[in-house]
C-alpha positions in Angstrom: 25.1 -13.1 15.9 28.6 -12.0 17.7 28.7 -14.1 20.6 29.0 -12.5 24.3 32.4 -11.0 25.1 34.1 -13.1 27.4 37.3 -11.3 29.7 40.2 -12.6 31.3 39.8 -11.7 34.6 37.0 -9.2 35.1 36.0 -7.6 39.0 33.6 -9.8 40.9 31.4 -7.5 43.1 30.5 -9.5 45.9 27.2 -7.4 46.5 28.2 -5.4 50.2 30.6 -3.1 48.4 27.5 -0.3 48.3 27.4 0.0 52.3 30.9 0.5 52.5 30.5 3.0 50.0 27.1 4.6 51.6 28.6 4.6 54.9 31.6 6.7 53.7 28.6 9.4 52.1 26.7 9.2 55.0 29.6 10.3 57.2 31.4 12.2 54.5 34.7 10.6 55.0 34.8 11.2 50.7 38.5 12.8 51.5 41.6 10.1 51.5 41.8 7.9 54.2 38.9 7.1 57.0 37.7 4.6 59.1 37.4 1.9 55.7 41.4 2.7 55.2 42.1 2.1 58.9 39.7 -1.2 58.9 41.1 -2.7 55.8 44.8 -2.4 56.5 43.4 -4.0 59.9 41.7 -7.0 58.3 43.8 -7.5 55.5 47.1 -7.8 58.2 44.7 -10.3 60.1 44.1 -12.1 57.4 47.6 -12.7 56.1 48.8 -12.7 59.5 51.2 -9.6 59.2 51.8 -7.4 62.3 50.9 -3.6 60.4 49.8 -3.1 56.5 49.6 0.2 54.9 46.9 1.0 52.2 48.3 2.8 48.8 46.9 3.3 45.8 48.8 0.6 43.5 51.3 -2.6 44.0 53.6 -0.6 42.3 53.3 2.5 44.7 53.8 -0.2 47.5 57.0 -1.9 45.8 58.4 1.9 45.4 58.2 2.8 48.8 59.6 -1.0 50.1 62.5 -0.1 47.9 62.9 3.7 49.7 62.2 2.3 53.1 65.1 -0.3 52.8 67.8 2.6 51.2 67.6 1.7 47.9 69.4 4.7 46.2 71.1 6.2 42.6 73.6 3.7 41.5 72.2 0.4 43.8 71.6 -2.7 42.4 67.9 -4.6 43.0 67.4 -8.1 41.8 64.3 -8.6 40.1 62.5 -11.6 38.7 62.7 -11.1 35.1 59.0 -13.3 34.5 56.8 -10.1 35.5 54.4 -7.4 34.7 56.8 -4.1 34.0 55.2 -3.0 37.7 57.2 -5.4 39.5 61.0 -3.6 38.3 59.7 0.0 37.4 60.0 1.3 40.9 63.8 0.2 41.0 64.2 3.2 38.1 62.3 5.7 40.2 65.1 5.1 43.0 67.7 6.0 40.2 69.2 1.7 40.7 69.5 -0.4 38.3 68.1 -4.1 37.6 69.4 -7.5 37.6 67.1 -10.1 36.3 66.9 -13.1 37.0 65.7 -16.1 35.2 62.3 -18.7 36.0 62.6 -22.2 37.0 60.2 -25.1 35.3 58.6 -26.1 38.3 57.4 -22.9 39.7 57.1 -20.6 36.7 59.4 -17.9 39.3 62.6 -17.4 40.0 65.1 -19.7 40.0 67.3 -20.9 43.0 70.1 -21.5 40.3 70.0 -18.3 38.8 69.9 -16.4 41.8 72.9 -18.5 43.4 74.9 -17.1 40.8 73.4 -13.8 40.7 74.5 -13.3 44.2 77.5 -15.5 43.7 78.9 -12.8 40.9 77.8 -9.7 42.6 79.8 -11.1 45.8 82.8 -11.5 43.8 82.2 -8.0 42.5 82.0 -6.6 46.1 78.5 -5.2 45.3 76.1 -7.0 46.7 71.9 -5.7 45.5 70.0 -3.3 48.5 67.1 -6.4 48.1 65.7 -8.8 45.7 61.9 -8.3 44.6 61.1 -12.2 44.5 57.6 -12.2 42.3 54.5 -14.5 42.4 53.4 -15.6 39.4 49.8 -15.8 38.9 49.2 -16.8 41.8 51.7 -19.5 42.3 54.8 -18.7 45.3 58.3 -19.2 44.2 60.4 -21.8 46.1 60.5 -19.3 49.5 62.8 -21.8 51.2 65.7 -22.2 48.7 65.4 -18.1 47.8 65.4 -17.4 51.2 68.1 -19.2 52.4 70.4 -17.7 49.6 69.3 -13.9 50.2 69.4 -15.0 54.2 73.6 -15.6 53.5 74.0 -12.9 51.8 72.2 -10.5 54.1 70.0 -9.6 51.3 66.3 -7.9 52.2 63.9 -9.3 50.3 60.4 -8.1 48.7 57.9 -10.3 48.3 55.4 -9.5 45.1 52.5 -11.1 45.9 50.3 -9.0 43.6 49.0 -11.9 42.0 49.1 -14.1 44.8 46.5 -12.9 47.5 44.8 -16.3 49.0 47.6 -18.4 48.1 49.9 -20.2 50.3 53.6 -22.0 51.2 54.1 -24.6 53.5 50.8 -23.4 55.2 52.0 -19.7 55.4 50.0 -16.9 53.3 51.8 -15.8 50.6 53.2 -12.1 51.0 54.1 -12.4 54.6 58.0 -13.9 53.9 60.2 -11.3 52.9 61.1 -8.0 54.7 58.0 -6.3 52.6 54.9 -8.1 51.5 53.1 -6.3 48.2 49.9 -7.2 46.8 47.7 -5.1 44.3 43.9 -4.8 44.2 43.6 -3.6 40.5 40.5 -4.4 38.6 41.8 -7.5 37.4 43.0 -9.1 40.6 40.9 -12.1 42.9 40.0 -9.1 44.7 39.7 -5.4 43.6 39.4 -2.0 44.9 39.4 -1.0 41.5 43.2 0.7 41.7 44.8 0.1 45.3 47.1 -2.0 47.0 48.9 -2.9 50.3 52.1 -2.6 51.8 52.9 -5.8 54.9 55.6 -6.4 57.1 55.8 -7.0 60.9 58.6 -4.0 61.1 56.0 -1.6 62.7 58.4 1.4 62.8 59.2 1.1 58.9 55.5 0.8 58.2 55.0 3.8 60.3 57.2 5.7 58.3 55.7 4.1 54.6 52.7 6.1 55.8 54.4 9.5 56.4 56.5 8.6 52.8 52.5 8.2 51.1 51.3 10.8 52.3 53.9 13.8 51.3 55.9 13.2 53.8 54.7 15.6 55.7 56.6 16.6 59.0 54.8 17.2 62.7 54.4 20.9 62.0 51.2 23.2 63.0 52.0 24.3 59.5 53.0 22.4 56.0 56.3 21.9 56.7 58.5 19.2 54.4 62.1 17.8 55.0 62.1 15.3 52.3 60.3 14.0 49.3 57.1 12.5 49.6 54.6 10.9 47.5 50.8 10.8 47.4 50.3 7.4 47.8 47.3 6.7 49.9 44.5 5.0 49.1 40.9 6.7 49.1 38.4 5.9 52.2 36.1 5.2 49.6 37.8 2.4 47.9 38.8 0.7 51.0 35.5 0.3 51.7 34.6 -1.8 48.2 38.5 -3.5 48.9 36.6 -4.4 53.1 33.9 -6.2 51.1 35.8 -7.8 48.5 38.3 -9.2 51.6 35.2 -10.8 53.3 34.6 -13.0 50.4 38.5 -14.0 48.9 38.1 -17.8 50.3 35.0 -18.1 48.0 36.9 -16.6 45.0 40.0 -18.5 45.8 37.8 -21.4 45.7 36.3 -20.3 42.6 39.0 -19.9 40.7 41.0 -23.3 41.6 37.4 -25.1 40.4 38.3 -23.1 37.0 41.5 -24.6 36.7 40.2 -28.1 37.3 37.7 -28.0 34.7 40.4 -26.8 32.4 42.8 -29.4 33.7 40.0 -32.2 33.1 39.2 -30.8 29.8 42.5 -30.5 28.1 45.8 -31.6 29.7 45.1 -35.0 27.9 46.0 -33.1 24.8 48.8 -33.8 23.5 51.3 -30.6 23.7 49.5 -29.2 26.5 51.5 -28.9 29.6 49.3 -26.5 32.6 51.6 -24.2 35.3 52.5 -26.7 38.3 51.4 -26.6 41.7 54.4 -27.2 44.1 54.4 -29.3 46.5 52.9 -28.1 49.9 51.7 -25.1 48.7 48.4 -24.0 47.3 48.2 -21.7 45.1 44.7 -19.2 44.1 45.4 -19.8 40.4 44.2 -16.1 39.6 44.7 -17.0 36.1 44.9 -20.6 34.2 48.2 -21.0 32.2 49.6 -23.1 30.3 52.0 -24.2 27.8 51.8 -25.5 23.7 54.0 -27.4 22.0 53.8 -26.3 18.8 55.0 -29.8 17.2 52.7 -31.6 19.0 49.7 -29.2 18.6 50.3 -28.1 15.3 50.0 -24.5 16.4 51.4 -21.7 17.9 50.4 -20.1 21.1 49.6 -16.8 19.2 47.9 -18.8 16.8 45.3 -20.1 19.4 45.1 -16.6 20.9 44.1 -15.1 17.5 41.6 -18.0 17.2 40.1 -17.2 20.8 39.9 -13.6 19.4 38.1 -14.5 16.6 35.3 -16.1 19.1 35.0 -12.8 21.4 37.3 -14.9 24.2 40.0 -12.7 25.5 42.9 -14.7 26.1 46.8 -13.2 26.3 50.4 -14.2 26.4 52.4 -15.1 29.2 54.5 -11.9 30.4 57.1 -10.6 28.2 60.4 -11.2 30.1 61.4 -7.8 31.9 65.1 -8.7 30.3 63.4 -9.2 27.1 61.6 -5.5 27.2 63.3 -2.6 25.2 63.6 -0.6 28.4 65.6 -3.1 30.0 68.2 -3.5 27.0 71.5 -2.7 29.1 69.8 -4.7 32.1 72.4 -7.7 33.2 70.2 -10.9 33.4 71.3 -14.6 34.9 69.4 -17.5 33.4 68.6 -20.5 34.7 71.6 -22.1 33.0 74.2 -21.3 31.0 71.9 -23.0 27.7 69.0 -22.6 28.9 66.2 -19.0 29.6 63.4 -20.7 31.0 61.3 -17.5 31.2 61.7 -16.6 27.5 60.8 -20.3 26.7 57.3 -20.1 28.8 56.9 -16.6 27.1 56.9 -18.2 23.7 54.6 -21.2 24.5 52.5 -19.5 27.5 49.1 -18.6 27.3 47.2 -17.3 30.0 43.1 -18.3 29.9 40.4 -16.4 31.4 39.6 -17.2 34.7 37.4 -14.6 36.3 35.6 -16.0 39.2 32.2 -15.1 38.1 32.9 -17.1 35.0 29.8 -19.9 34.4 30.3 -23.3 34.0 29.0 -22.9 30.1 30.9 -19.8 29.3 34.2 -22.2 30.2 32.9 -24.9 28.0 32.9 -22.5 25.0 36.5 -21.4 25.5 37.7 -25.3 26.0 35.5 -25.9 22.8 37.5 -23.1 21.0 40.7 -24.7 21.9 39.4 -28.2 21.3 38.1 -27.3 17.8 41.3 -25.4 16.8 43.7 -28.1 17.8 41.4 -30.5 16.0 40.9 -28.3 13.1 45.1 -28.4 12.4 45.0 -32.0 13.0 41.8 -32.4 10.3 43.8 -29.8 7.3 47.3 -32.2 8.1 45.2 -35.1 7.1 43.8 -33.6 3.8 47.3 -32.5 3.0 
């Protein structure tokens, strides 16, 4: 008999989603926008401790208009992390600019202080310095904020912050989203909390977020009429969908909480393996570990990441590869990249070892045993056929 499906990172209902979703019948706000939309920008602001936040209907659509908001035009140049979901840089090709990616460090899995110093140090020299640089979160962990900072800081460099991943976590004490000029996060099905497609747009520059709403919702001007004096974009997200996003917000400390205990059991479980190396924590932060990573060695395992994907496959456990480098992607080919060194692409060597491990916070205890058996058993199982050989 097949055993029960087990997914990466499926939605969490927290149970309240329904009244939302009533209320919004009851009143017949079914039309865009509503009292949920106005509540949840409200509560999610107050919860990051942002001055304003506008609800959209993806990260993406919340990156694109950060990227309009702060001039980025035809010709412009945006530094981009290169380890990243294709969402994170596609928004810089809808403004007509083009990418510069930039390479990961080893101790936060993002980008690199290194690489970006002489990103910034090149593009200085070439008297063309980028309209911003989208600093990503990976899964949930925040990129060194201080030393990225700093740099962009010198060269009077905006900076977008894509904390799609990242909802929950925090740096130094601060949330994660809330240090660049932009904060982004995404509320796809997938994320530690959904409104099944949305996300949100932060900053404490008021007037820019005033005008991110007139951008998302076709532009259109103070008329008694439909009048339009630029291009728009229907961005907004639905009244009905903030309200499931209001209940998912009231319980993201329990599914942060959830989802850390997840990586401990794996931690426990497996990092005494040898070859098996789990994404870092760095120091003072805390991070909402949306999804378990980790490394193989395949000398010391015996096995390739994609092997031990396959083999999770073969058990009904879906488990994926760590993002394919944005520099790496066919629709980045003439896109200039900086690596962390001159010998060494830290983000391409995390790709080809990285596995990410399901992690959804409604996960039980005994469905996360069978996946640790799986990877137990497979290891074991190339150890056992080197020994009869």
């Amino acid at each position: 008999m097949k055993k029960p499906r087990i997914y990466l990172s499926p939605p969490h209902m927290s149970g309240r989603e329904q009244e939302y979703i009533k209320e919004a019948f009851r009143t017949n706000w079914i039309a865009p926008l509503g009292p949920n939309v106005d509540a949840f920008e409200q509560e999610l602001a107050s919860y990051v401790g942002a001055s304003e936040a506008v609800a959209v209907n993806s990260g993406t659509s919340a990156i694109h208009l950060a990227l309009s908001l702060l001039g980025v035009t035809r010709r412009d140049t945006v530094f981009c992390s290169t380890l990243t979901f294709v969402a994170s840089a596609n928004p810089i090709l809808y403004q007509g600019a083009d990418p510069v990616f930039i390479d990961s460090d080893y101790d936060s899995w993002n980008m690199s202080p290194q690489a970006l110093q002489r990103a910034l140090q090149d593009a200085a020299f070439q008297g063309k310095l980028p309209k911003a640089v989208i600093i990503v979160n990976l899964y949930g962990q925040s990129a060194k904020m201080d030393e990225l900072l700093t740099l962009c800081e010198h060269y009077q460099v905006p900076v977008v912050e894509d904390a799609a991943e990242s909802l929950g976590s925090t740096y130094k004490g601060k949330p994660s989203g809330t240090f660049g000029h932009f904060g982004v996060y995404s509320f796809n099905g997938n994320k530690i909390i959904t409104t099944s497609g949305g996300g949100m747009l932060v900053s404490n520059d008021i007037e820019s977020l005033q005008k991110a709403r007139f951008l998302a919702t076709q532009a259109r001007d103070p008329a008694p009429y439909y009048q339009h004096s630029q291009v728009g974009h229907n961005y907004r997200l639905s009244n009905i969908l903030a309200g499931v996003g209001r209940a998912q917000l009231e319980v993201i400390d329990e599914r942060v909480k959830a989802r850390r205990l997840i990586f401990e059991r794996y931690q426990q479980s497996l990092s005494q393996i040898p070859g098996i190396s789990f994404m870092p924590e760095l120091e003072n932060s805390m991070t909402n570990r949306w999804l378990t990573t980790l490394t193989i060695d395949e000398i010391e395992t015996g096995i390739t990441s994609s092997q031990l994907i396959e083999a999770m496959a073969k058990e009904n456990i879906e488990a994926r590869p760590v993002w394919k480098p944005l520099h790496m992607q066919p629709l980045f080919k003439e896109a200039t990249y900086f690596s962390h060194s001159e010998d060494e692409d830290v983000a391409q060597q995390l790709f080809s070892r990285g596995i990410c491990l399901p992690s959804g916070s409604s996960m039980t205890e005994e469905e996360q045993m069978r996946i640790v058996e799986c990877v137990m058993n497979t290891i074991e199982g190339v150890y056992a056929r080197q020994d009869i050989i």
